[in-house]
C-alpha positions as YAML, in Angstrom:
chain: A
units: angstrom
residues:
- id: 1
  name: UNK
  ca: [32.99, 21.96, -0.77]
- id: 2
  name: UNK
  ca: [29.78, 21.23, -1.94]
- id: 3
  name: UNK
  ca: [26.90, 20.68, 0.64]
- id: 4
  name: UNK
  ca: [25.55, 17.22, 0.16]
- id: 5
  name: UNK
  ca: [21.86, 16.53, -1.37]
- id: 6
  name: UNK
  ca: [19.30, 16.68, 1.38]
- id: 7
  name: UNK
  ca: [16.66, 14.17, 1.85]
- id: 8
  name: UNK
  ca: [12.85, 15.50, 1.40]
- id: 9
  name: UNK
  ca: [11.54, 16.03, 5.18]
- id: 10
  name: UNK
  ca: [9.17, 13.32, 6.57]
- id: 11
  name: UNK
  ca: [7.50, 15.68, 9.37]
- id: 12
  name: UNK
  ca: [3.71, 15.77, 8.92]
- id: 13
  name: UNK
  ca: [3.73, 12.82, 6.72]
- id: 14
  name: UNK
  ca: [0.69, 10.66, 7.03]
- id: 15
  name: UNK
  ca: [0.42, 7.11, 5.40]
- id: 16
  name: UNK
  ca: [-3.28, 5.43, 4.72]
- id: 17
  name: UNK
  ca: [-5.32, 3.27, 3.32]
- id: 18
  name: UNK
  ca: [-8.16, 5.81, 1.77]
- id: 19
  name: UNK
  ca: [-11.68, 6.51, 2.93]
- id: 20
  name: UNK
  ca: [-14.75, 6.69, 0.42]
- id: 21
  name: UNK
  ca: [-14.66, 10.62, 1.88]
- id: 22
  name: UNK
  ca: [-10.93, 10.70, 0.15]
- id: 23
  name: UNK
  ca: [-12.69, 9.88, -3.33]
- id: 24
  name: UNK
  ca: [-13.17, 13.83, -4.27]
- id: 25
  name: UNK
  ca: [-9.63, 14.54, -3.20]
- id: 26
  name: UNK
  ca: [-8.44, 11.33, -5.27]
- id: 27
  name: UNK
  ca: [-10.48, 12.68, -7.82]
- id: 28
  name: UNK
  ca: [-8.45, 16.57, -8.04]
- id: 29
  name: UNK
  ca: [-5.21, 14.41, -7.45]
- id: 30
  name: UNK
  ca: [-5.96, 12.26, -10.48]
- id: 31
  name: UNK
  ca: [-6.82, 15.64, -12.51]
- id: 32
  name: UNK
  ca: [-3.91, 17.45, -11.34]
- id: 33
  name: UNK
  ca: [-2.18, 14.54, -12.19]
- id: 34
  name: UNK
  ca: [-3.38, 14.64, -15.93]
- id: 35
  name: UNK
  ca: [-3.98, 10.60, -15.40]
- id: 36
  name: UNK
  ca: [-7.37, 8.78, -14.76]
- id: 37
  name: UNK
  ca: [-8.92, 8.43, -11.45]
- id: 38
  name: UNK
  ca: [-7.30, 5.50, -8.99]
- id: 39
  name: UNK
  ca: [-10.00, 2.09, -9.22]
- id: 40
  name: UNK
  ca: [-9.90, 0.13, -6.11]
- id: 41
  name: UNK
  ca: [-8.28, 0.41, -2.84]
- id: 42
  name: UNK
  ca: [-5.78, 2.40, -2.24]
- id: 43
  name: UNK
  ca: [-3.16, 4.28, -0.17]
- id: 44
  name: UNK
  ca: [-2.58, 7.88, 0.12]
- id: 45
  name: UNK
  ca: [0.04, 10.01, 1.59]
- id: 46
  name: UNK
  ca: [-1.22, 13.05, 2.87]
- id: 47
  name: UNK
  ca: [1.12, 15.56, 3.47]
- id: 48
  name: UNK
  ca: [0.38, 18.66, 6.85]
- id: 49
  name: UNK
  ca: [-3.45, 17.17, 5.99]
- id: 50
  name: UNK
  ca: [-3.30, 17.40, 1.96]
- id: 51
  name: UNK
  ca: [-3.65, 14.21, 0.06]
- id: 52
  name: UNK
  ca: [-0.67, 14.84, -1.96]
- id: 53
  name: UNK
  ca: [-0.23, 11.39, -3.11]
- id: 54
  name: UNK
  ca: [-1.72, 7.97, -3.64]
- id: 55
  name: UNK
  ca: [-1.18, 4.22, -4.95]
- id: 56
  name: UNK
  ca: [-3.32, 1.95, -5.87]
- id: 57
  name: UNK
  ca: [-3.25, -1.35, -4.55]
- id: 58
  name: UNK
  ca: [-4.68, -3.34, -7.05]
- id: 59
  name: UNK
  ca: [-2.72, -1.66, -10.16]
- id: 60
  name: UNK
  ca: [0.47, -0.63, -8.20]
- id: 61
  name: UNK
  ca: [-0.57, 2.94, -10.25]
- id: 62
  name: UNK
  ca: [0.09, 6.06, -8.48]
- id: 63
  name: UNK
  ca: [-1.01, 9.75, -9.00]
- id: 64
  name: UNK
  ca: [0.83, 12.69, -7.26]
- id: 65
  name: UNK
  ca: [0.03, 16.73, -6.79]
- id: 66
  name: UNK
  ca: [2.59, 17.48, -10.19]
- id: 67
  name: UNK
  ca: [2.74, 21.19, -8.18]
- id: 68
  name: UNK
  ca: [4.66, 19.97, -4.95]
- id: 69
  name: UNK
  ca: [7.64, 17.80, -4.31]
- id: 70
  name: UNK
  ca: [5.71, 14.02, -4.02]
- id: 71
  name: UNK
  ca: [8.76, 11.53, -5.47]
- id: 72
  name: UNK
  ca: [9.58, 10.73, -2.35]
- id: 73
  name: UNK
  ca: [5.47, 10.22, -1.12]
- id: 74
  name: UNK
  ca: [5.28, 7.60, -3.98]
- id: 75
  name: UNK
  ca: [8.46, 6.05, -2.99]
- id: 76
  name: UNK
  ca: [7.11, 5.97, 0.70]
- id: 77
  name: UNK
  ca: [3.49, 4.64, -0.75]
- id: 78
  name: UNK
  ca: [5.15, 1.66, -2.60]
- id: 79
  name: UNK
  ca: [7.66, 0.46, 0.31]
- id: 80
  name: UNK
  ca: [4.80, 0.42, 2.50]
- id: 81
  name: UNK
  ca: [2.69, -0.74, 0.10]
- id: 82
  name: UNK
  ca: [5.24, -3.69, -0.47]
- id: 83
  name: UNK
  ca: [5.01, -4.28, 3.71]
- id: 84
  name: UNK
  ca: [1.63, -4.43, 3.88]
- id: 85
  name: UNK
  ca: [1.98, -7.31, 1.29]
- id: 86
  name: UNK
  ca: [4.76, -9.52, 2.71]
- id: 87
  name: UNK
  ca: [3.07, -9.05, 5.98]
- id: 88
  name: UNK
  ca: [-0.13, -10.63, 4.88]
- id: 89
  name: UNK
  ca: [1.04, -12.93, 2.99]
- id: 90
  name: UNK
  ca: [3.30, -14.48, 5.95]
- id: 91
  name: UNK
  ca: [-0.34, -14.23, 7.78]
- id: 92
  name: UNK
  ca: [-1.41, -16.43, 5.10]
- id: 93
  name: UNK
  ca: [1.03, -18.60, 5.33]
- id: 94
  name: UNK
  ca: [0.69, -19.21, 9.28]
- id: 95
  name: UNK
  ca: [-3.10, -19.50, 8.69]
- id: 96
  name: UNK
  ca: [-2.58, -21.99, 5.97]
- id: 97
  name: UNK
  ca: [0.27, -24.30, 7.96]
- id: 98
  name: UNK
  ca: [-2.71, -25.64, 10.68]
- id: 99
  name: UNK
  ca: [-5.25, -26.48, 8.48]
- id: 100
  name: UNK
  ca: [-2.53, -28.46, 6.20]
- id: 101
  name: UNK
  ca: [-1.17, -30.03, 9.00]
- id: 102
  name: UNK
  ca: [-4.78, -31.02, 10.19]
- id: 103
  name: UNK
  ca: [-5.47, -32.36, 6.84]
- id: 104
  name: UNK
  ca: [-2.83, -34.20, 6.52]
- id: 105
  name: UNK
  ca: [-3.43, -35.43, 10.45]
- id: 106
  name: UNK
  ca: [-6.64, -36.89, 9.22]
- id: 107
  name: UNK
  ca: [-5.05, -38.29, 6.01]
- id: 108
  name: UNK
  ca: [-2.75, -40.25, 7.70]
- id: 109
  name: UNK
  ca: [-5.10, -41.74, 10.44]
- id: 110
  name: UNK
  ca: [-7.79, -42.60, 8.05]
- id: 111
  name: UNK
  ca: [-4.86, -44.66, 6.40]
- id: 112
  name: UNK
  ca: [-4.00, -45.64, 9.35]
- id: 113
  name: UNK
  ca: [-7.92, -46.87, 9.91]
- id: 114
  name: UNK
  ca: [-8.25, -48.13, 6.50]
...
């Protein structure tokens, strides 16, 4: 019976938003990578203290060490990535309900006064 696929271990797995110290490792990812460097902020998933991974936030591009297993660090990099987002933009949206609800307070008195 064949022994079914194992999922990549998650032990020593570290999830980020980079530093500007991160920028020379970023830089070796990117050439490693053959692709350009990451622009903007970004996320990185270091790996037992290796940045072996990273996504940029503003491009959704990633780059990956192409000499170790990393499919699953970019998969990781966009979920969160994709958390990060929802989560601030239901922030937003719970920042955003007061002031409408004040504005629309003051609309209706000053109609109300008018």
């Amino acid at each position: 019976m064949p022994t079914p696929p194992t999922s990549p271990r998650l032990d020593g797995v570290l999830l980020r938003t980079a530093r500007a110290e991160d920028n020379a490792d970023l830089l070796r990812l990117a050439t490693l990578d053959g692709a350009r460097p990451l622009a903007g902020p970004a996320l990185v998933a270091e790996e037992n203290g290796v940045i072996a991974a990273a996504l940029c936030l503003s491009t959704g591009r990633a780059i990956a060490d192409p000499f170790v297993p990393s499919l699953h660090l970019v998969q990781l990099l966009r979920q969160h990535a994709a958390r990060r987002h929802a989560a601030a933009a239901a922030l937003g949206g719970r920042r955003l309900l007061p002031r409408l609800a004040l504005q629309a307070g003051r609309a209706s008195t000053g109609a109300l006064l008018s």
